[in-house]
N, C-alpha and C positions, 0 to 999 in steps of 0.2 A: 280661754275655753269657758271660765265663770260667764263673762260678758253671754255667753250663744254663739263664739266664734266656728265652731263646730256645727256644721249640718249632719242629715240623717246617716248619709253614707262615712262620714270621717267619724264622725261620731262611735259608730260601730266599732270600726276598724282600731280607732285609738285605743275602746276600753278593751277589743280584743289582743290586740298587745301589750296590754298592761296589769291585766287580772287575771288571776290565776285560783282556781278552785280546786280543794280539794277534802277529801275524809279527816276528822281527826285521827282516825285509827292511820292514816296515812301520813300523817305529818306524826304522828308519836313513832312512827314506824323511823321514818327518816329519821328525829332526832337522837333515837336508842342507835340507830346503827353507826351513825357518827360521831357516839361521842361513847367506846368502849372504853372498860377500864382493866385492863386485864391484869392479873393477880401476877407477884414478883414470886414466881415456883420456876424452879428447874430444878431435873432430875439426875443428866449424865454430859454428852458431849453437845446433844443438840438446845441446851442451853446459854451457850455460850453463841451459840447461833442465833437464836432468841433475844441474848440483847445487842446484839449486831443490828436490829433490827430500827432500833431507837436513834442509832447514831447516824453522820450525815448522810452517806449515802444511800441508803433505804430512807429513812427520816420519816415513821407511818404517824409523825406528829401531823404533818399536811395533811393528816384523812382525822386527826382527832383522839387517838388510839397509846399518845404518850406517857397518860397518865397512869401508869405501874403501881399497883395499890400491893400495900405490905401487909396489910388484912383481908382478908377473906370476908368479912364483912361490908368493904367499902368496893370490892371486884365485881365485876358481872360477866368477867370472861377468866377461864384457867386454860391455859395452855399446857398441855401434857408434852414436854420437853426433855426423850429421852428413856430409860428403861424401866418396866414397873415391875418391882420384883411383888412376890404374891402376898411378902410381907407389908409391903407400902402401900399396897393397893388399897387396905379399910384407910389409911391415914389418908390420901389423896380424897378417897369418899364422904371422909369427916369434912374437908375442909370444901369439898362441892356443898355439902349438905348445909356448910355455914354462909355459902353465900346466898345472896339475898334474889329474888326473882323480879327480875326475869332474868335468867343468866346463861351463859353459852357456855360451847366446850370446842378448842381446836386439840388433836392427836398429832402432835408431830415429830416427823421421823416414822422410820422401817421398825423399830422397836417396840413404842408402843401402840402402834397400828397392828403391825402382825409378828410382834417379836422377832424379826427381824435375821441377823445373823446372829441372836441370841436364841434361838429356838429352841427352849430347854426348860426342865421340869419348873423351874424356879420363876420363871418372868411370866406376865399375864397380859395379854391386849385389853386397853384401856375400855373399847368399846364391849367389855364382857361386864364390865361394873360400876359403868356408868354410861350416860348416856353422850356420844359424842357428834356434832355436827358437822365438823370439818376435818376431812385428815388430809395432812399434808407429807407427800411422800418424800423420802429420800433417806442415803446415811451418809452423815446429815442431811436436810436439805439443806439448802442456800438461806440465808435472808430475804433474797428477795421473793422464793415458793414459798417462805413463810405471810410473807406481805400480800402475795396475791390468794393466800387462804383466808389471810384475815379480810381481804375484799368480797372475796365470795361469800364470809360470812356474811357480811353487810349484804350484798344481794338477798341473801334469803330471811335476814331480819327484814328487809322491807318490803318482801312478800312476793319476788321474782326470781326464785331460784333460777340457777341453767338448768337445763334437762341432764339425767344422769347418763350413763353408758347403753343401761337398759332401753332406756325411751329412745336416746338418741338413733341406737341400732336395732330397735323393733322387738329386743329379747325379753321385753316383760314376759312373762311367766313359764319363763325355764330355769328358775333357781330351785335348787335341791334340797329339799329339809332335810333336817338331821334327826335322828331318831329321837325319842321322847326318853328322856333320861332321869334318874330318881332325886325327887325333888329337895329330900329330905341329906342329901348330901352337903357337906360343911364345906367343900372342894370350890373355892372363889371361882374357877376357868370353867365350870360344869357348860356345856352348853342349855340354852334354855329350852325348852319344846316349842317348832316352829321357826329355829334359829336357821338363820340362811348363810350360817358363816361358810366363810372361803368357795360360796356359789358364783 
């Protein structure tokens, strides 16, 4: 090909099967999503499920995802694994607050998504006091709905979420706000004003 072995038309054709262009904001995108580090926290039963996750047969080492940081400092993903009682909940906050950005959140389990069949004064869903990206349902789920959380994560770190429930069935804009509630309450579960919980 050095020589000119290549005329106009091969020519084309070769560098168009062999170059590939793209954004940096697209290639950083790619490389954050596959190569998480998610924090070594659990909280009740669905953490035991959680490191299910690492061993052969899930193995989310083949997406990059192995690496279980014992710091909070060195994570850029926390996995909420399990029940949040209203006491834990500032400590869970401290240790989001100590991770370094750019960083994500999966909610997994019926627990700390929606309290689950704990549904009582003392527990709090996680997405009331922090911010969460992914929740994965079940009690427990499986390993392997954990594994395809953490893929969807990646999807939307790289900038192609799937469509939600809403979009997919045409329901934007029939979620119910919740009344506007006093700010100045010290109550972690308060809803927020504008909140669209359990719409």
């Amino acid at each position: 090909m050095l020589r000119g072995d290549l005329s106009d038309e091969a020519l084309r054709r070769y560098v168009e099967e062999r170059v590939m262009t793209t954004t940096v904001e697209k290639a950083v995108a790619w490389g954050r999503s596959n190569s998480l580090w998610p924090l070594s926290f659990g909280l009740a039963c669905c953490a035991i499920e959680q490191m299910h996750v690492v061993a052969s047969r899930v193995d989310i080492a083949r997406f990059g995802f192995e690496a279980f940081r014992a710091s909070p400092r060195q994570a850029d993903l926390i996995i909420i694994a399990g029940r949040v009682s209203i006491k834990m909940a500032p400590v869970i906050r401290r240790l989001w607050d100590q991770m370094l950005e750019p960083k994500w959140a999966i909610s997994m389990g019926a627990c700390c998504s929606s309290m689950g069949v704990f549904n009582n004064y003392a527990l709090v869903p996680s997405d009331k006091f922090m911010p969460i990206d992914v929740h994965v349902p079940g009690c427990p789920p499986r390993p392997e709905a954990l594994a395809h959380g953490i893929l969807k994560l990646r999807d939307k770190i790289q900038g192609h979420p799937p469509d939600g429930w809403r979009e997919r069935y045409e329901a934007v804009g029939t979620e119910e706000l919740l009344p506007e509630t006093d700010m100045d309450s010290a109550a972690i579960n308060v809803f927020q004003p504008g909140d669209t919980a359990g719409a």
